[in-house]
C-alpha positions as CSV (number, residue, x, y, z in Angstrom):
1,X,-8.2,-26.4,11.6
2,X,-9.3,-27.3,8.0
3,X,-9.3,-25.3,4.9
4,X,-12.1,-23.6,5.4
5,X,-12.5,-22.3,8.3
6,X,-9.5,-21.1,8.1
7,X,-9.4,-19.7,5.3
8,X,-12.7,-17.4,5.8
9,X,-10.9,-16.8,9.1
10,X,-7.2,-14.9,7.0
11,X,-10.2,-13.8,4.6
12,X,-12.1,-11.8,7.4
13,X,-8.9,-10.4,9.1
14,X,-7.3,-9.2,5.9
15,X,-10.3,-7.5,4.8
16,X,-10.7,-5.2,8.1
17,X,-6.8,-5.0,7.3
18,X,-6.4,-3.8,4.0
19,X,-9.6,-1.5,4.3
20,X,-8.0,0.8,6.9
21,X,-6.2,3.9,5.5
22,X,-2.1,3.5,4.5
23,X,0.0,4.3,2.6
24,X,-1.4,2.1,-0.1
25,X,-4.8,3.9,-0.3
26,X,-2.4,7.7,-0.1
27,X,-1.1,6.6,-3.3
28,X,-3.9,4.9,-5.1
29,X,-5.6,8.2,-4.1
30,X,-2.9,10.5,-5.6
31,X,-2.8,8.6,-8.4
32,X,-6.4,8.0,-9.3
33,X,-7.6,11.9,-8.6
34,X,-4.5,13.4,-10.4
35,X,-3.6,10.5,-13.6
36,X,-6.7,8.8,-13.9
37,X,-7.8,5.3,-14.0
38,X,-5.2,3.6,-15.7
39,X,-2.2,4.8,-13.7
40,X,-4.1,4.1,-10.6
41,X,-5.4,0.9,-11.7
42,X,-1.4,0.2,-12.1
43,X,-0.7,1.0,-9.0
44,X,-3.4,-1.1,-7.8
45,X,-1.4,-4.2,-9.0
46,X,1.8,-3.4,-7.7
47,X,0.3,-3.2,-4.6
48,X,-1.4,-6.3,-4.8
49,X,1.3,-7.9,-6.4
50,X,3.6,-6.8,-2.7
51,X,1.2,-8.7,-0.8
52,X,3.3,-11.7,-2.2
53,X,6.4,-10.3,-0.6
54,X,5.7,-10.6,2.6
55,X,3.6,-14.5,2.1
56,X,7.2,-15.2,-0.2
57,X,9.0,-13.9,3.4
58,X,6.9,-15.5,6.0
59,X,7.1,-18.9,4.4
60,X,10.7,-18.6,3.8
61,X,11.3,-18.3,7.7
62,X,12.6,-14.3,7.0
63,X,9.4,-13.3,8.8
64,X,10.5,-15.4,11.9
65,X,14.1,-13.4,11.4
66,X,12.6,-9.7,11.2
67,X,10.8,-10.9,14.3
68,X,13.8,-12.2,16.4
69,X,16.6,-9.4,15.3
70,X,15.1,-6.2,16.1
71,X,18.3,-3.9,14.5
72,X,17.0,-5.7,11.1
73,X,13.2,-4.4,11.5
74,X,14.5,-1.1,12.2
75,X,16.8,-0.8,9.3
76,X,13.8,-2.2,7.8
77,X,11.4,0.3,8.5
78,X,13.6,3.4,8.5
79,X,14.0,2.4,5.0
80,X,10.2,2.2,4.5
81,X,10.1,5.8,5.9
82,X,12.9,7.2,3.2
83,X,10.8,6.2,0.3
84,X,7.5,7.2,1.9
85,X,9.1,10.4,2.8
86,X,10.6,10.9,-0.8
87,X,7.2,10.5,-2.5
88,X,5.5,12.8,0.4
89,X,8.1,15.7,-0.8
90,X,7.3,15.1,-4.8
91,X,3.4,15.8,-3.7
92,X,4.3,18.7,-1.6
93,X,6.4,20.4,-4.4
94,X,2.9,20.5,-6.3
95,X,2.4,24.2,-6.8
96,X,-0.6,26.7,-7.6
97,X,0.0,25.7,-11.4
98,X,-1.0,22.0,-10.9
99,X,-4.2,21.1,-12.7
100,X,-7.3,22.6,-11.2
101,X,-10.0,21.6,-13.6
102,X,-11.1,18.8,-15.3
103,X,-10.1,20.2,-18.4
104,X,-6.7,20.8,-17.2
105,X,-6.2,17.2,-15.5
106,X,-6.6,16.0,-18.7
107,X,-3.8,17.6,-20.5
108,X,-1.4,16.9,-17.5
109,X,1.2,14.7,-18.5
110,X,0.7,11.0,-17.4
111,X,3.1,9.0,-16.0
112,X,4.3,5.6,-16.9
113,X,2.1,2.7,-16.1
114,X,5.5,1.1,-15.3
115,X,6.6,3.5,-13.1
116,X,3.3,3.2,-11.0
117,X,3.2,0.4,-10.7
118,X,6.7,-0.1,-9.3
119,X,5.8,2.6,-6.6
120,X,2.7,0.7,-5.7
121,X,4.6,-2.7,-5.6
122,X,7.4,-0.4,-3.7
123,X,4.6,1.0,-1.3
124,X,3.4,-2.2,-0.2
125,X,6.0,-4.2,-0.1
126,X,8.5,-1.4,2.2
127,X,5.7,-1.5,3.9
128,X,6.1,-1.9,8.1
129,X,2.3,-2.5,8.6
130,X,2.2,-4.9,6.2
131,X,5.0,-7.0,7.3
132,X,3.7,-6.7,10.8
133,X,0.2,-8.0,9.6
134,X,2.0,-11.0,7.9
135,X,4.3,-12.0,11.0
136,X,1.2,-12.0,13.1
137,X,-1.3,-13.7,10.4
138,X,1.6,-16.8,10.1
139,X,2.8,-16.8,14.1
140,X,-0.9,-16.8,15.7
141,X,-3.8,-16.9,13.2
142,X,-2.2,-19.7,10.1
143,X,-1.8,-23.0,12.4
144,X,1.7,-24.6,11.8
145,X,0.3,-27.3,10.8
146,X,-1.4,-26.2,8.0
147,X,0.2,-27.6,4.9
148,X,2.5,-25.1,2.9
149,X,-0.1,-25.6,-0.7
150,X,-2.8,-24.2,1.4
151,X,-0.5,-21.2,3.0
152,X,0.1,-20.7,-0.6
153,X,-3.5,-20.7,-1.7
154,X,-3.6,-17.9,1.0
155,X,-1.5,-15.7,0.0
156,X,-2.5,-15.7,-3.7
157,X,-6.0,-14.8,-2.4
158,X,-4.7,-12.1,-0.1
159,X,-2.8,-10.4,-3.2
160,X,-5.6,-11.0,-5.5
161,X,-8.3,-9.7,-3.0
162,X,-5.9,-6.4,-2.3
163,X,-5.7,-5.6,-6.1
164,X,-9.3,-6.2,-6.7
165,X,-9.7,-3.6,-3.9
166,X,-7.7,-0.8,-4.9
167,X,-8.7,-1.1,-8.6
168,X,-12.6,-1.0,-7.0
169,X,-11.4,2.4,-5.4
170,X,-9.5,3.4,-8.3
171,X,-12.7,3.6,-10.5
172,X,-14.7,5.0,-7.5
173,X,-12.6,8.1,-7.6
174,X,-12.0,8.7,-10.6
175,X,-15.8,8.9,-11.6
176,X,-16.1,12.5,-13.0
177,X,-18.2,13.8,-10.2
178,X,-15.6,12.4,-7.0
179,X,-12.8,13.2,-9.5
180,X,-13.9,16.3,-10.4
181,X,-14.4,17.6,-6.9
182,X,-11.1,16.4,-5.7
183,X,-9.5,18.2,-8.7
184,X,-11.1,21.5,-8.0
185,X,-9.2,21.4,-4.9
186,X,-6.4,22.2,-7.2
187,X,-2.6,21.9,-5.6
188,X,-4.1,21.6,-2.1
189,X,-5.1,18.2,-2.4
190,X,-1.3,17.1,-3.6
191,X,-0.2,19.1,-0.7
192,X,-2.5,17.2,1.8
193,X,-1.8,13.7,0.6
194,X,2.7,14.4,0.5
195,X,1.8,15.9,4.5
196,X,0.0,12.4,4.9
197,X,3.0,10.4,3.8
198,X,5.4,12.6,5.4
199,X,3.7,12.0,8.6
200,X,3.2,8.0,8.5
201,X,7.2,8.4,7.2
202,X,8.0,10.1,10.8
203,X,5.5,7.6,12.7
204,X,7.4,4.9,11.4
205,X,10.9,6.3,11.9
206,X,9.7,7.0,16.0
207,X,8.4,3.6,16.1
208,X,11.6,2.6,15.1
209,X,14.2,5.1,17.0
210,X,12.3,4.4,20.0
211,X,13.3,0.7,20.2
212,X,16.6,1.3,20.3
């Protein structure tokens, strides 16, 4: 298959991928309604910035390992569910003095753009989805013979195109109306998105208990 083709084909599949909710868009959502645009634009890299990862991974031939040693992929993903489960219970502890106004969002204290975007890059790249998506994209959809520079070319696109995407949604919600309505939920909406994470946390540590 040549380049292009191809490469509108790992365009069109990564699109419908990294458009469906996960834990990426939990956090970038978190982020953007309760630190604003700069944190979550943060974020928004590091999560891009984990799509290279799992291309760094699947060229390597570490893919092709996680694939064939099933105890590794579990170890894998039950660590995915400790941090997704950690940052689930730091949303839940949000309590009815979290910021319930615009006004009061505003004087909360705003985390590091460091620190976001390490959870972001942390997100994505412990991410068990993901690293499925990327075994499948390089064993069935990426011909082996296509040469490693344009593999390459893919995955800088597929990183690119993910940041681009959760910085689009990051200014989305926080404009003031979307932002402002999400805030008024108050500590409820922290609440909801740490029950989110806690739940794709215990989906991921069934899917991988139930292998063994």
């Amino acid at each position: 298959m040549s380049f292009w083709p191809e490469f509108l084909l790992v365009a069109s599949v990564h699109f419908v991928a990294v458009a469906s909710p996960g834990p990426d868009f939990a956090i970038v959502l978190r982020y953007a309604v309760r630190y604003g645009v700069k944190v979550a634009v943060s974020a928004s890299i590091g999560i891009g910035l984990g799509i290279l990862l799992h291309v760094a991974y699947s060229l390597l031939g570490i893919g092709l390992l996680l694939q064939t040693t099933p105890w590794l992929f579990q170890l894998f993903s039950a660590c995915a569910a400790a941090y997704l489960a950690y940052i689930g219970i730091q949303a839940l502890r949000s309590g009815p003095g979290a910021a319930t106004s615009q006004e009061q969002a505003d004087k909360t204290p705003v985390i590091g753009l460091w620190q976001s975007f390490r959870t972001g890059l942390l997100t994505n790249g412990l991410n068990p989805k993901a690293t499925l998506f990327f075994l499948a994209l390089f064993a069935v959809i990426i011909s082996p013979e296509t040469p490693t520079s344009f593999k390459i070319i893919y995955g800088v696109y597929m990183a690119v195109a993910t940041a681009l995407w959760f910085c689009l949604l990051s200014f989305v919600l926080t404009r003031q109306k979307i932002r402002s309505f999400l805030l008024n939920q108050g500590y409820w909406f922290d609440r909801l998105m740490g029950v989110v994470l806690l739940a794709l946390a215990m989906h991921l540590l069934y899917s991988a208990l139930k292998t063994i």
